[in-house]
C-alpha atoms as one frame of an Amber mdcrd trajectory, in Angstrom:
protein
 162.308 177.387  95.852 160.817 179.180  93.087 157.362 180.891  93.275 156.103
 179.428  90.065 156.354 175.707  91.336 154.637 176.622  94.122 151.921 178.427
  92.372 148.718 175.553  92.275 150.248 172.967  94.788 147.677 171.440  97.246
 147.158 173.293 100.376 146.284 170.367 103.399 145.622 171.401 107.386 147.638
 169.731 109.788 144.974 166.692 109.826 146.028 166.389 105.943 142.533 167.471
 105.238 142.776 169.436 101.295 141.859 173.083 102.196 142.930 174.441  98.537
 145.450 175.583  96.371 148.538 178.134  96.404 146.894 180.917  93.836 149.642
 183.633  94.985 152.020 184.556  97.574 152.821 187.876  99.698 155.564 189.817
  99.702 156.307 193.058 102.411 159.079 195.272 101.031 160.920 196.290 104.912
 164.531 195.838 104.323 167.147 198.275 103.890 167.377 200.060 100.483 169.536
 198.707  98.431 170.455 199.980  94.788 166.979 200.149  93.198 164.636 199.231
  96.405 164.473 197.525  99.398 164.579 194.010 100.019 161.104 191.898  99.750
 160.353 189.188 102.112 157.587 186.292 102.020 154.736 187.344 104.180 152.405
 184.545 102.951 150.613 182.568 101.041 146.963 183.079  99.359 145.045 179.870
  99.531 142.226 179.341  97.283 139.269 176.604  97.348 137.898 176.705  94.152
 140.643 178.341  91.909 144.435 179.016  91.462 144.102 181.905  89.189 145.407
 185.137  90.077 143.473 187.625  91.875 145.005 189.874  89.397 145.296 192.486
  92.665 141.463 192.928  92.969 141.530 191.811  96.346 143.530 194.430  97.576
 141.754 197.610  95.962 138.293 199.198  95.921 138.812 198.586  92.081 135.052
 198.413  91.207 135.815 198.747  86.961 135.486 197.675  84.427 132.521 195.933
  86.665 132.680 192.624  85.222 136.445 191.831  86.058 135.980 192.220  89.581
 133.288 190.959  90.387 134.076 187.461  88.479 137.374 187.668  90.170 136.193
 187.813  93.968 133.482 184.840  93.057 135.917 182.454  91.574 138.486 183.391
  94.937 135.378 182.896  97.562 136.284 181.293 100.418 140.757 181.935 100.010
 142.594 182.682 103.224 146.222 184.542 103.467 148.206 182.096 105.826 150.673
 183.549 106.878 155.138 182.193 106.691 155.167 181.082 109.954 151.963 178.648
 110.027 153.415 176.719 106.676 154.608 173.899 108.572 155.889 171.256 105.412
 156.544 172.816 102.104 157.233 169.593  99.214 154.994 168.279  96.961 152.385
 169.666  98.826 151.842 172.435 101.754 150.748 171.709 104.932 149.797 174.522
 107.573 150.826 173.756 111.566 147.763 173.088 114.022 146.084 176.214 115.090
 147.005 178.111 112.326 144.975 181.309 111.494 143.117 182.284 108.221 143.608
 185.882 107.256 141.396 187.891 104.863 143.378 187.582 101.189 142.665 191.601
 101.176 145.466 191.927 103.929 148.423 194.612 102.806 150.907 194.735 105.816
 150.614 192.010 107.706 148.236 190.664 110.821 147.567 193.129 113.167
């Protein structure tokens, strides 16, 4: 599948209730080094209520400037989750997430704890 079709699909719990939208997806770089780096695997997906817009990586930095950005930024993204590979249950036209699965804070860099 590629990233940019999945980029704005609906986002539904396992009751098919709409939680959101995909706005962007996670990626942990842990493989082995190959020529130029070492190999990138899906750690998520961000899930947005209210916009599928990039985050633009302001939700992963103390980036305060210029002040505006930001601060737009985080209020258009209130409310998105990280959910993480393993709790995407059903990935077609839409997404749906497995019972029980758990939120995480979009600002999350290596994983759940």
């Amino acid at each position: 599948m590629i990233l940019g079709d999945l980029l704005g699909r609906a986002v539904h719990d396992s009751d098919g209730v709409k939680l959101g939208r995909v706005a962007d997806a996670r990626f942990v770089v842990d493989g082995a080094p190959q020529q130029l780096m070492a190999e990138a695997r899906l750690l998520g997906l961000v899930v947005s209520p209210h916009s599928v817009s990039s985050f633009l990586g302001y939700e992963r930095t103390g980036v305060t400037q210029p002040w505006p950005l930001p601060r737009m930024l985080r209020w258009r993204h209130r409310g998105s989750f990280l959910v993480m590979w393993e709790d995407i249950a059903v990935m077609g036209e839409s997404v749906r997430l497995r019972e029980g699965f758990t939120a995480y804070s979009p600002e999350l860099v290596g994983g759940p704890e």
